[in-house]
Backbone bond lengths (Angstrom), bond angles and torsions (degrees), N, CA, C in turn:
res aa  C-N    CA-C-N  psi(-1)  N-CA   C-N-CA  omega(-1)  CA-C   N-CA-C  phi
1 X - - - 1.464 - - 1.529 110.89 -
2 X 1.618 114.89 -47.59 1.162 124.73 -168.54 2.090 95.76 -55.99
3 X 1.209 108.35 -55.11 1.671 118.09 -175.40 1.339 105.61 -56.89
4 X 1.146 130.92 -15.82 1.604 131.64 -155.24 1.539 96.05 -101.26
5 X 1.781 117.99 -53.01 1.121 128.47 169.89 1.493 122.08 -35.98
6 X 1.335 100.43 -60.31 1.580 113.29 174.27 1.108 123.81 -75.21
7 X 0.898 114.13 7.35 1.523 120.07 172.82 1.642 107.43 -108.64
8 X 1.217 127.82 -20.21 1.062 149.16 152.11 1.546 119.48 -25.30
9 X 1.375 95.00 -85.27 1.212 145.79 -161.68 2.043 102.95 -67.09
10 X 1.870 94.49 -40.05 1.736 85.03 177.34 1.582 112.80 -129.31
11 X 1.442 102.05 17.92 1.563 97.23 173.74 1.568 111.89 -80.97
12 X 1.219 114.27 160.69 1.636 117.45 -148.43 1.538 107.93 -92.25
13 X 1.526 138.60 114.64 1.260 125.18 -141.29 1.766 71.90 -159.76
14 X 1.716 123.34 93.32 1.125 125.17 -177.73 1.172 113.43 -66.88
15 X 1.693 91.76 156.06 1.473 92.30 169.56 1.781 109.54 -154.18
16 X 1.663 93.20 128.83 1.823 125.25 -153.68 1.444 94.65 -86.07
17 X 1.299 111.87 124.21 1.385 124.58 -166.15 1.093 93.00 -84.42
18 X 1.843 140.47 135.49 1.072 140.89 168.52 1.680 110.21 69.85
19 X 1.534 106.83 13.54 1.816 126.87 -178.15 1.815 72.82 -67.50
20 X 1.988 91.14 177.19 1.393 107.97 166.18 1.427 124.87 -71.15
21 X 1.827 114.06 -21.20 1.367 94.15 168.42 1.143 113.37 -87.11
22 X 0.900 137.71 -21.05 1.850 138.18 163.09 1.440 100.95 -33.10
23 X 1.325 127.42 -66.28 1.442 122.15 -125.05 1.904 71.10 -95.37
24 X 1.053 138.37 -49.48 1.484 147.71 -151.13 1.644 92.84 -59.55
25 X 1.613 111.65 -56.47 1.637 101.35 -177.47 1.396 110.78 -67.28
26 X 1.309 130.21 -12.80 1.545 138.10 -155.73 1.768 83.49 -87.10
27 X 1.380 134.95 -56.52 1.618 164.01 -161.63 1.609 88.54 -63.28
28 X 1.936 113.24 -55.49 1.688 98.54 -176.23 1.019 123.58 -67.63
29 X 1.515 107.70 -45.43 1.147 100.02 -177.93 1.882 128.49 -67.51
30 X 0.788 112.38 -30.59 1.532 130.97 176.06 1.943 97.53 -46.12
31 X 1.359 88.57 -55.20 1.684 98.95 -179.80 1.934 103.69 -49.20
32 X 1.096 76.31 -52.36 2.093 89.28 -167.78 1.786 105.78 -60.83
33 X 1.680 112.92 -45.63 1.761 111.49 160.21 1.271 118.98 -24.28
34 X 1.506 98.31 -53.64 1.580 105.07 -161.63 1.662 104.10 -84.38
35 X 1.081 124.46 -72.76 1.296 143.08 -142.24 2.177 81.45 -70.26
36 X 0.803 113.69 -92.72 1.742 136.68 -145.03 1.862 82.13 -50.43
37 X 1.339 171.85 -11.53 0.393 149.59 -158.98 1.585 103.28 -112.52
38 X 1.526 114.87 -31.98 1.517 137.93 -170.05 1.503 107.98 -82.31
39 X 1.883 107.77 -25.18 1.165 110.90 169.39 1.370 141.97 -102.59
40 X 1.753 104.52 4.16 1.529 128.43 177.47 1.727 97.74 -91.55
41 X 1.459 110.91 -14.65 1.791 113.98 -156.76 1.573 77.53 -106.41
42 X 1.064 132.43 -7.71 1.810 123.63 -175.54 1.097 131.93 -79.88
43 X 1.713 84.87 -67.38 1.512 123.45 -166.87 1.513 117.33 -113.71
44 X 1.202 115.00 -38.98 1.366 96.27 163.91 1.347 144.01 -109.09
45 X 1.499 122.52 156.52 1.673 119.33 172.77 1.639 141.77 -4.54
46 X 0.799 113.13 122.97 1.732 103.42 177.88 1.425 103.47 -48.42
47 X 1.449 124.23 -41.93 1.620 114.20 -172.19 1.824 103.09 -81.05
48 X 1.096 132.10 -16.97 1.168 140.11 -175.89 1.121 122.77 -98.05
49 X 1.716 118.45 -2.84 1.211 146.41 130.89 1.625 120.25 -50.22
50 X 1.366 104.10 -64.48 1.518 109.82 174.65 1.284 120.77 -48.63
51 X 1.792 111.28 -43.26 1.335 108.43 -155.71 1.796 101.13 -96.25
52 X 1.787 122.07 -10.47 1.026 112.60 142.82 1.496 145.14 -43.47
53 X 1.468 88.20 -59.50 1.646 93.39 168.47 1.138 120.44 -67.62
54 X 1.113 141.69 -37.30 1.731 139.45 160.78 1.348 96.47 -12.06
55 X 1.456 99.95 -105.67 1.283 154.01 -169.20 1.605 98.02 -17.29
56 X 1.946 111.81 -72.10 1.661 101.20 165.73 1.354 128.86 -44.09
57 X 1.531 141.00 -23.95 1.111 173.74 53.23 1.569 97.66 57.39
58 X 1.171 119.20 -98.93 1.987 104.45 179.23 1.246 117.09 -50.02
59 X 1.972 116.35 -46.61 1.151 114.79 -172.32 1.741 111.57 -58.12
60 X 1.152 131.13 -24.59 1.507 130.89 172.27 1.188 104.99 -92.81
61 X 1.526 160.57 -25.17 1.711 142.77 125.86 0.970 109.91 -36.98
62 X 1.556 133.22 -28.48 1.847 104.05 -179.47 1.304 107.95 -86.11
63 X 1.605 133.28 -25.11 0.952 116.11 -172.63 1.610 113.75 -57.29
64 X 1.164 119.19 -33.85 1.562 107.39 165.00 1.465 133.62 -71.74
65 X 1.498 102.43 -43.67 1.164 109.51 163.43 2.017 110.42 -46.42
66 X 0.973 116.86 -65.88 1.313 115.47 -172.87 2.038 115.42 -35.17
67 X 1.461 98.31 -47.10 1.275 123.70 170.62 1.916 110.64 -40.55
68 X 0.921 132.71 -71.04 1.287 126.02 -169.45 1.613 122.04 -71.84
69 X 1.802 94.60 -29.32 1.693 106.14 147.67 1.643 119.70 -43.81
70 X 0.929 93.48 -72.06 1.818 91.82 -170.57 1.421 108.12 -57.86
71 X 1.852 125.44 -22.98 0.895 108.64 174.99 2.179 130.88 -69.78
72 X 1.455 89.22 -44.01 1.414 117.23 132.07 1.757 130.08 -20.37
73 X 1.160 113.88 -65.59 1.539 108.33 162.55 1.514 108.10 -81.36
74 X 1.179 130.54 2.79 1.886 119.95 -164.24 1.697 79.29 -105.42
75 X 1.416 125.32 -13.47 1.637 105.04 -156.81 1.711 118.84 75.45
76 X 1.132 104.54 -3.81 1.103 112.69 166.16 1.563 158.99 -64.72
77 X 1.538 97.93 -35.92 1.254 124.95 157.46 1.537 139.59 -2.35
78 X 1.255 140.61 92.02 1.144 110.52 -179.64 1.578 109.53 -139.26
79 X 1.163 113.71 128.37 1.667 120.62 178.48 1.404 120.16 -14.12
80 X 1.729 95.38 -56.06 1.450 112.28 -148.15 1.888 96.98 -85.47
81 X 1.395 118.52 -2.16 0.964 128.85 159.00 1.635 160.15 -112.64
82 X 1.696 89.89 -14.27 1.685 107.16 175.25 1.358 126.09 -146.91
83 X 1.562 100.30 36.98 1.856 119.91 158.14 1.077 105.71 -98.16
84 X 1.918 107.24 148.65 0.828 142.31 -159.38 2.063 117.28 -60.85
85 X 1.546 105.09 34.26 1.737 105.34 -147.71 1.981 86.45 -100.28
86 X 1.148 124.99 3.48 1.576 111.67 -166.61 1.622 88.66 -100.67
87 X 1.350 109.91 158.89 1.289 115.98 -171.47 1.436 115.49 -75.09
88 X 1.864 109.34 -19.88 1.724 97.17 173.90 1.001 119.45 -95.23
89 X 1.332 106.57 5.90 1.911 107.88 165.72 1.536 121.65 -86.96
90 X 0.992 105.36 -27.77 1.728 119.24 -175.85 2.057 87.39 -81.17
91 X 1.101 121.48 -33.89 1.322 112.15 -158.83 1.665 93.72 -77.91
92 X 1.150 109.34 -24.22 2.096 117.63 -165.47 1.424 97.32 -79.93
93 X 1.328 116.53 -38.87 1.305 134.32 -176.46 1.781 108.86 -57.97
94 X 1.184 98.01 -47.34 1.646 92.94 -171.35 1.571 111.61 -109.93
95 X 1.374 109.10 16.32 1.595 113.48 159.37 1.252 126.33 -58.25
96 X 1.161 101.76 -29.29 1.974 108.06 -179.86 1.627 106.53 -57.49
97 X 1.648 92.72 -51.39 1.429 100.05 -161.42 1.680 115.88 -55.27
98 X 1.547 108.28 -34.58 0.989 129.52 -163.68 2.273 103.74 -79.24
99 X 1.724 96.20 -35.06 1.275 78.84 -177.88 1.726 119.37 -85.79
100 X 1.714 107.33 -15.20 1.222 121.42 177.38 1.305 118.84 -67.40
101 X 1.909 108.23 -52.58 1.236 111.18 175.98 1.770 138.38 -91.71
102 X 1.277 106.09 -10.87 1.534 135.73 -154.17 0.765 96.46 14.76
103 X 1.581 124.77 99.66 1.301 140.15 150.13 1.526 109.83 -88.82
104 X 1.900 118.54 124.43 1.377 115.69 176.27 1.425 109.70 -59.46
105 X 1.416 140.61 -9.11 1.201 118.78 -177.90 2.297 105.86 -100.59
106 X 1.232 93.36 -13.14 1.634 80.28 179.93 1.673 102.15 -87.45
107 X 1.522 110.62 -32.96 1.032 109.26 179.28 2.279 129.44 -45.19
108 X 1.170 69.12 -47.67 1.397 80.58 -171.29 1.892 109.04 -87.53
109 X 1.502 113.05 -9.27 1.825 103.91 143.40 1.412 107.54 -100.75
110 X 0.991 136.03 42.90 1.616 131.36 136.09 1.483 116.14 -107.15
111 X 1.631 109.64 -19.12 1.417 124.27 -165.36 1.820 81.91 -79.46
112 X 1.214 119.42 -67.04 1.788 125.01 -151.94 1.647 82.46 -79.72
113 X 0.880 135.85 -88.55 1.428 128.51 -161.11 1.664 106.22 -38.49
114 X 1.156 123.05 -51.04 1.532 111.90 -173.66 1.855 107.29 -78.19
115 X 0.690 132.00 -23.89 1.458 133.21 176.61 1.672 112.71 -67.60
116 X 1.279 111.43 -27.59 1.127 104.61 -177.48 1.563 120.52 -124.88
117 X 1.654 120.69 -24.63 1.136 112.43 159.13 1.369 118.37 -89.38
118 X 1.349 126.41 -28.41 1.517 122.26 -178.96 1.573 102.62 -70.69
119 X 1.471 142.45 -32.47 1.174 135.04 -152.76 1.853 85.06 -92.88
120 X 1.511 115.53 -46.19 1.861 103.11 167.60 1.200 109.48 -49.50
121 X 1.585 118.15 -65.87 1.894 114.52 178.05 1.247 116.83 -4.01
122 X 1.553 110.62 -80.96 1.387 161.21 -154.76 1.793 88.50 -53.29
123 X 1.303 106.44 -58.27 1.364 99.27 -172.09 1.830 123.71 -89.67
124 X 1.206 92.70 -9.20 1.467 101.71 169.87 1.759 114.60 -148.85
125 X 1.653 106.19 80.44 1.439 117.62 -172.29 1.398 120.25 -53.58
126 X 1.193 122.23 160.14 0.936 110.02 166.02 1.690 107.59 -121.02
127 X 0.908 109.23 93.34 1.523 118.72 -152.54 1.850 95.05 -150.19
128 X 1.483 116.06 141.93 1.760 108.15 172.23 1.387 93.84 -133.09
129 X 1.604 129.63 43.37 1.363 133.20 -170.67 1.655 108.37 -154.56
130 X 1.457 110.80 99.17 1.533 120.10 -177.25 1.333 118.32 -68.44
131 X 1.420 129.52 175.77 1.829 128.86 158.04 1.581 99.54 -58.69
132 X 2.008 80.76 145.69 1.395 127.42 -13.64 1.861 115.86 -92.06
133 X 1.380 98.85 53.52 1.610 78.09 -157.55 1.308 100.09 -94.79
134 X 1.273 130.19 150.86 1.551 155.73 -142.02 1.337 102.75 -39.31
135 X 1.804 97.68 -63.54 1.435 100.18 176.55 1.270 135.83 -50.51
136 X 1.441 105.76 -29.27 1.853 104.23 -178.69 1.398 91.15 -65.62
137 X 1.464 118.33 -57.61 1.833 106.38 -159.52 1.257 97.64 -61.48
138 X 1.662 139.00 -50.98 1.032 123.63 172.18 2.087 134.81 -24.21
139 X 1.171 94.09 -50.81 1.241 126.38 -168.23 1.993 89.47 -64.11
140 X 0.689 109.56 -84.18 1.922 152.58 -160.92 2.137 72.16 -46.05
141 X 1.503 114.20 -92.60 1.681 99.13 -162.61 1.077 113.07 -52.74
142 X 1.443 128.00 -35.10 1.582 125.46 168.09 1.019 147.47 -29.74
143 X 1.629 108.60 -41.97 1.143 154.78 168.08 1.637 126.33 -77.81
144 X 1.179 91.72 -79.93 2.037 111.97 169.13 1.270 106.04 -81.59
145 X 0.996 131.76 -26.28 1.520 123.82 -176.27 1.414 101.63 -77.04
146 X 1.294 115.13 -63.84 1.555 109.12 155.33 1.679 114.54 -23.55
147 X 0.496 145.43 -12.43 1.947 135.25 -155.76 1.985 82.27 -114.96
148 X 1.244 104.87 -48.52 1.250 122.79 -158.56 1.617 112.11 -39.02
149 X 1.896 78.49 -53.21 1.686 105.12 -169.33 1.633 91.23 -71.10
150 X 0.554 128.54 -62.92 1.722 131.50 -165.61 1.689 89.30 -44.90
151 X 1.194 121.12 -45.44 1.714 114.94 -171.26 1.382 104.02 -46.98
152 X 1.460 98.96 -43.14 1.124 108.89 -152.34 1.967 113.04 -78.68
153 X 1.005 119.77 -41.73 1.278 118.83 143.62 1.124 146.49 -25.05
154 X 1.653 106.85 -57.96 1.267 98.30 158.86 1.068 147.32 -71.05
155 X 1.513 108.16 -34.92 1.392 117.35 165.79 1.730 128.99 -85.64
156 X 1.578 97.69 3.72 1.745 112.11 176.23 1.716 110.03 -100.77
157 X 1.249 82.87 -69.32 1.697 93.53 -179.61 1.701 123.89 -66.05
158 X 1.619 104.66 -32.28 1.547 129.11 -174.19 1.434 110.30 78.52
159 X 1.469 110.43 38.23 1.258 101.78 174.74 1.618 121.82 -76.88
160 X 1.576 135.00 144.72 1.358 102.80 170.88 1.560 99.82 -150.46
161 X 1.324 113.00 165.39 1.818 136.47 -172.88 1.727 88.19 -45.82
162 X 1.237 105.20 146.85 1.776 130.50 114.79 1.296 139.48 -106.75
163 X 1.442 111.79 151.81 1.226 118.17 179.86 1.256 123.37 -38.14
164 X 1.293 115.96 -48.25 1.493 141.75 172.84 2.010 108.31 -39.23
165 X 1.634 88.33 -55.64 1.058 101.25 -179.90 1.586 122.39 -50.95
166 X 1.032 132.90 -33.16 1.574 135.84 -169.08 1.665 97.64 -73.16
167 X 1.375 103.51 -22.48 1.665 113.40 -163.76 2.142 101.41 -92.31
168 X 1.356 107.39 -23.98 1.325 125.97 166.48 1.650 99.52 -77.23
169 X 1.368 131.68 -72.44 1.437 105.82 -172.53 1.355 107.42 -84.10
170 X 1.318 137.28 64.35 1.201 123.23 160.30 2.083 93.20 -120.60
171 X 1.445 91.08 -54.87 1.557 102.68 162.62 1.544 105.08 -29.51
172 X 1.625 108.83 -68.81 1.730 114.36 -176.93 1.264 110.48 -46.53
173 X 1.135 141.36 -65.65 1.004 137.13 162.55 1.816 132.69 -13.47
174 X 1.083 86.74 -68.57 1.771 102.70 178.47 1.480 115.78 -66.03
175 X 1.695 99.69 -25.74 1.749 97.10 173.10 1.733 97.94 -82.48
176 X 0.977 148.22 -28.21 1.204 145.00 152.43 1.653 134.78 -64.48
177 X 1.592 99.21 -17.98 1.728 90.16 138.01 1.078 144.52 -104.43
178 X 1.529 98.36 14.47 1.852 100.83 171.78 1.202 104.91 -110.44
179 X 1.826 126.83 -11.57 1.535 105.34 148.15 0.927 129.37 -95.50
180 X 1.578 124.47 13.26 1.407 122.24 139.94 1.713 115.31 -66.58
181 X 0.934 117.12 -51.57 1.434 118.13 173.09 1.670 109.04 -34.00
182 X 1.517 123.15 -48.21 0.964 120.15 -167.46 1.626 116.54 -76.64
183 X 1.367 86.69 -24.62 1.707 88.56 -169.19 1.756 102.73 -75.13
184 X 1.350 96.11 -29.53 1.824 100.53 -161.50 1.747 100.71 -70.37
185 X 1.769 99.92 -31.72 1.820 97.54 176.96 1.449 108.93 -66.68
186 X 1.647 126.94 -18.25 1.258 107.62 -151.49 1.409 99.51 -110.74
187 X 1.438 107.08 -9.35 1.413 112.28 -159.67 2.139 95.56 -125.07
188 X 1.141 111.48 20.56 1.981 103.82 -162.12 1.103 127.40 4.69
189 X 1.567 83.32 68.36 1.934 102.56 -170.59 1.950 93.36 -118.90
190 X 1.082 100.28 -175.04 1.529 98.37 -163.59 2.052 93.46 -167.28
191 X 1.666 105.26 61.74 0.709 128.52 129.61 1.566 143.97 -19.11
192 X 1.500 143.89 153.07 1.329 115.03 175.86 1.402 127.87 32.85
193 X 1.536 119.58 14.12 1.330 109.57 176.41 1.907 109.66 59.32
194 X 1.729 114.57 18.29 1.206 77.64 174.10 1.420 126.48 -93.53
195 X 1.521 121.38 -3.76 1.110 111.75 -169.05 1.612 110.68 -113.17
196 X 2.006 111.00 37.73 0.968 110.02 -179.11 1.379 106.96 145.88
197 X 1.534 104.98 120.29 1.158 96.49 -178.53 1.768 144.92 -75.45
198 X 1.666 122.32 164.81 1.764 84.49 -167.09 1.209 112.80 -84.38
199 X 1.380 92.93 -164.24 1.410 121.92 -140.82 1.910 104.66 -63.54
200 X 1.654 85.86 -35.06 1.840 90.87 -168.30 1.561 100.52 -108.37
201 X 1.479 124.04 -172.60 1.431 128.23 -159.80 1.314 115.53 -86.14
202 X 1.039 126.15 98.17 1.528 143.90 -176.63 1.675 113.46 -94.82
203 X 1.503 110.67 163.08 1.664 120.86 165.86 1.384 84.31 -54.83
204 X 1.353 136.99 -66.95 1.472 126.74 -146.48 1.632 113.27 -43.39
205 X 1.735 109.85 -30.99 1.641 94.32 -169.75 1.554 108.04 -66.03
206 X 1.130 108.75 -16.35 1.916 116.95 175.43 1.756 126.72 -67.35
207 X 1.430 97.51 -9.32 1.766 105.84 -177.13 1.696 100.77 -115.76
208 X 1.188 119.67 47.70 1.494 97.59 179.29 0.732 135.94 88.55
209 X 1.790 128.36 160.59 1.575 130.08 -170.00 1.915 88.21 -82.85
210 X 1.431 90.28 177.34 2.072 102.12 172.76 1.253 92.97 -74.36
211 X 1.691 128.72 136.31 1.685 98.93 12.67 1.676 95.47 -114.05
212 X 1.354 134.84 35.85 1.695 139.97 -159.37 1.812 80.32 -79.87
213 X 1.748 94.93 -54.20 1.561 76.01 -169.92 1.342 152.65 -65.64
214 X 1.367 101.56 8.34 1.221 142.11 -164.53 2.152 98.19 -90.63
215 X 1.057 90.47 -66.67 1.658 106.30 -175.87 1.591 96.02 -70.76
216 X 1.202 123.55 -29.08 1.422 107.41 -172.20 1.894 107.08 -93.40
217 X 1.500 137.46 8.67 0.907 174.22 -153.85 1.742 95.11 -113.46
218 X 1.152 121.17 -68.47 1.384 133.31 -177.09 1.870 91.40 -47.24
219 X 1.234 126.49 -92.76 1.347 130.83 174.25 1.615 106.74 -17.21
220 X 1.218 107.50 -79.20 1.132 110.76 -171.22 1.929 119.35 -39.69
221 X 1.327 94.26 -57.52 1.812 101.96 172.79 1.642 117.53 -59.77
222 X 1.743 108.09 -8.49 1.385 109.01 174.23 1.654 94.30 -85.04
223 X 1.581 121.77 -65.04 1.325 124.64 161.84 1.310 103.11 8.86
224 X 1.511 91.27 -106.35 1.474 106.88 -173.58 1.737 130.59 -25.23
225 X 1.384 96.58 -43.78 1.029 109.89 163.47 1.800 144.79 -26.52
226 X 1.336 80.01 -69.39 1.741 121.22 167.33 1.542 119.61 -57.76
227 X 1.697 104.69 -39.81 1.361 102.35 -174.27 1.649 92.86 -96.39
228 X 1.366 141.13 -12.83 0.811 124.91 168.76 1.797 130.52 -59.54
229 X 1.491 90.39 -37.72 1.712 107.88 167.27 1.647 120.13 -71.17
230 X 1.445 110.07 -21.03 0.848 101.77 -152.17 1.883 117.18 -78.34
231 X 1.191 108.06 -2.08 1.772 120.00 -178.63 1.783 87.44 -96.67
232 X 1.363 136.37 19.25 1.441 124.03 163.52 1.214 109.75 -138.36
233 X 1.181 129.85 21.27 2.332 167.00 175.53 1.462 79.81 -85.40
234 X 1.766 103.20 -84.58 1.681 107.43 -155.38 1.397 94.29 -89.83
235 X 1.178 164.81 17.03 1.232 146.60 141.91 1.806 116.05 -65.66
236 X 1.184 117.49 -41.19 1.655 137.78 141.58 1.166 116.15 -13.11
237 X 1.508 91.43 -86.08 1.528 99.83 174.50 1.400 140.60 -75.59
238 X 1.192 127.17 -5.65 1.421 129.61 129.56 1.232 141.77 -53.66
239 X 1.579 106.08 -24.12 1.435 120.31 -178.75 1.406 97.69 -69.70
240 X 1.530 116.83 -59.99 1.476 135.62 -156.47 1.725 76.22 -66.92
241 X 1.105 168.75 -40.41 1.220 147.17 -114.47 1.439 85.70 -118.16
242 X 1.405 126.43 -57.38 1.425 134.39 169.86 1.551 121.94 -41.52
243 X 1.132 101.92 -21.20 1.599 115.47 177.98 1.821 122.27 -77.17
């Protein structure tokens, strides 16, 4: 079983960037943004609300969680490759908390971190394994499902950004690349992409050799940032204007 697993897990089963299953999960999920969030805020129960959002909520933490398991039963395992140190794993990780507890401060680093690196992810994986193999679905709810849950928040629970906030996950951020930094010195792992970018075609090949792309990453994740807030800036200020 253990040989069967691993063989699974790393035999070469491509995967075509912008191929038809790319663009098809990119098409569901987009469908699921819109629709599943407009229809938990409609039609169903306040408690059937809750136990929706949960539920999307573990089901996008296990997909990682599940991940280092199988690596684990394959014998496969390796430090320097499937701890929790990349930013969309730590973000899957603390979705629960965020849909169980809505706390304004987890909320809004799943809100800025998932809006802007999972929706890049999403469009340029870093994945070398197509449908249906583990990793794409892996990859795909991890990623978009993340975006999903955040839809779903805002328009379920009514949670939404502050200004403040972009200035909280940028901080979050940086404390998570200097303990990525630490882990990658202690462990010659290469984490956060800082000591190199990955393997497949990313924004990063566009900012420079190491370490520019690194500093030019900082800007950019403020970018992102900004335009992520920025449809709840002028929604604000219309409100206050209506008032």
């Amino acid at each position: 079983m253990r040989e069967n697993l691993k063989q699974y897990l790393y035999d070469p089963d491509p995967f075509i960037l912008f191929g038809t299953e790319h663009i098809l999960a990119l098409l569901l999920f987009l469908g699921l943004w819109i629709w599943l969030p407009r229809y938990a805020k409609n039609e169903l129960s306040s408690s059937a609300q809750e136990s929706l959002g949960r539920w999307i909520s573990y089901f996008v933490a296990g997909t990682y969680i599940a991940w280092p398991i199988l690596e684990i039963m394959a014998g496969t395992f390796d430090a320097k490759l499937h701890l929790p140190f990349h930013l969309c794993r730590i973000t899957n990780i603390l979705l629960p908390f965020v849909m169980i507890y809505k706390k304004q401060i987890w909320f809004e680093l799943i809100f800025f971190w998932g809006l802007s690196g999972m929706l890049q992810a999403s469009i340029t994986p870093d994945i070398t394994q197509g449908f249906p193999h583990f990793h794409f679905i892996r990859f795909f709810i991890g990623h978009s499902g993340l975006v999903l849950a955040i839809m779903y928040a805002i328009v379920v629970y009514g949670l939404r950004p502050r200004v403040k906030g972009i200035w909280i996950a940028m901080i979050g951020i940086n404390i998570v690349l200097f303990i990525a930094f630490l882990v990658n010195t202690a462990l010659d792992s290469n984490y956060f992409w800082i000591r190199g970018k990955p393997p497949v075609p990313s924004l990063l090949d566009y900012m420079g050799p190491w370490p520019w792309y690194i500093m030019w990453s900082e800007f950019l994740a403020l970018g992102h940032f900004i335009i992520a807030y920025s449809p709840f800036y002028f929604l604000n200020k219309r409100k206050q204007k209506n008032e």
